[in-house]
C-alpha positions in Angstrom: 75.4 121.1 147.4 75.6 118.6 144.1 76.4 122.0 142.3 79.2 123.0 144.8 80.7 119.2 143.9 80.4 120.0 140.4 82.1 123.8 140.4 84.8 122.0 142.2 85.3 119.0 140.2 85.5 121.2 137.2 87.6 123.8 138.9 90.3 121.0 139.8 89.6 119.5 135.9 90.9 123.3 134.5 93.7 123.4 137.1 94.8 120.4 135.9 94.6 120.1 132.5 96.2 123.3 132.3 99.0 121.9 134.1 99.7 119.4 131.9 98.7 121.7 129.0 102.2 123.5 130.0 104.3 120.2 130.4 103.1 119.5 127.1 104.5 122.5 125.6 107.7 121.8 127.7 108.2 118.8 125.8 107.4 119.6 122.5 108.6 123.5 121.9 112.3 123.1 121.1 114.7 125.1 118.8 113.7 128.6 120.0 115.8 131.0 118.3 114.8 134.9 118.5 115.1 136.7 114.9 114.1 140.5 115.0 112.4 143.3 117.0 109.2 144.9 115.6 107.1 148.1 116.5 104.3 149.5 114.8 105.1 152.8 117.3 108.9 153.0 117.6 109.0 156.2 119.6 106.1 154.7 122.3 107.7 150.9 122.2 111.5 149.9 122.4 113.0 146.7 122.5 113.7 146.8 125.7 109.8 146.6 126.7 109.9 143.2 125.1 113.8 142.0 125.3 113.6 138.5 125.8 116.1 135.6 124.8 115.5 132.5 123.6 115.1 130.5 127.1 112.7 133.3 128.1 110.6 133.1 124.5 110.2 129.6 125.4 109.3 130.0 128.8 106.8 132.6 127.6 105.3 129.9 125.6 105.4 126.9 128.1 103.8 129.3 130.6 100.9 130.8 128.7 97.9 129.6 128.0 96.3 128.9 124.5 93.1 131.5 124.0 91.3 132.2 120.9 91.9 135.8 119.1 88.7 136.8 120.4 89.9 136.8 124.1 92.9 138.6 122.9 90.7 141.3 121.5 88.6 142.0 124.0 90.6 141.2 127.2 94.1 142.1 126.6 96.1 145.1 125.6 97.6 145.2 122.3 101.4 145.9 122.2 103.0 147.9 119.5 106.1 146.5 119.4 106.9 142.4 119.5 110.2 140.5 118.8 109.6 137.4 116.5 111.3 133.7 115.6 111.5 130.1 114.7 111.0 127.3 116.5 109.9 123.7 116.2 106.4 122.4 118.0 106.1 118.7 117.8 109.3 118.4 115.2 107.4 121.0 113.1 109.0 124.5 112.2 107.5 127.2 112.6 107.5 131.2 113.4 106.4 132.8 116.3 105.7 136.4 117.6 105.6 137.7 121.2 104.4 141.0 121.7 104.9 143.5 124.6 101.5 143.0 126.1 102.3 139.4 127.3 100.1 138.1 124.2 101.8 136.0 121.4 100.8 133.4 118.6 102.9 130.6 116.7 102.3 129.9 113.1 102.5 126.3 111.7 101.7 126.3 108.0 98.4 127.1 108.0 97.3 126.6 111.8 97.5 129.8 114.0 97.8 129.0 117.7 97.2 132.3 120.2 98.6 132.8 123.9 98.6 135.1 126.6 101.0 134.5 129.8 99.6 136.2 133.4 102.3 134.7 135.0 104.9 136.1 132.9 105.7 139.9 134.3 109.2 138.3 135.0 110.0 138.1 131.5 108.8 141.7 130.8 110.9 143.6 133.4 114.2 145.9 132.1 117.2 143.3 132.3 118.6 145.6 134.9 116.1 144.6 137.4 116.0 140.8 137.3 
């Protein structure tokens, strides 16, 4: 039974801190602005698999979670194709890229943060059908 408590507790702990994991990003992504499309495979991945504005780029971010590359790796598909931009965490520029896959990173000088959103299939569906 004390290991049920435990699982629980540090079920609840994860929820949580996740949670405020995302209103931290709320508050401290700012100045999103969406530069260029990308594809390593043009005639397998368009922009429109990955046409997102700048309020959706930053809800991509505010909604993902923050994994290593490792996870990426192993656990999600990799994307051709990816639109990239600027923005500022914590006052900070920096550059970002958010690929197809629902998998992204942001680079601040030397510091490379990596995210993947599972709640973000929204964000990913032709403009058409929103």
């Amino acid at each position: 039974m004390e290991m049920n408590v435990r699982l629980y507790v540090f079920i609840i702990s994860m929820i949580l801190s996740s949670c405020a994991s995302a209103d931290i990003r709320t508050k401290e992504i700012t100045d999103v602005y969406v530069a260029d499309f990308g594809s390593d495979e043009p005639e397998r991945c368009r922009p429109s698999d990955v046409d997102l504005n700048r309020k959706e780029a930053r809800q991509f971010f505010v909604r993902s979670k923050q994994v290593g590359l490792k996870v990426i790796h192993d656990y999600y598909d990799y994307a051709p194709c990816y639109i990239e931009g600027t923005l500022k965490y914590k006052s900070k520029p920096c550059n970002w890229e958010i690929r197809a896959g629902a998998t992204g990173h942001i680079v601040c000088g030397k510091q490379t943060q990596y995210f993947v959103c599972d709640s973000c299939d929204d964000l990913f569906k032709p403009k058409k059908l929103r």
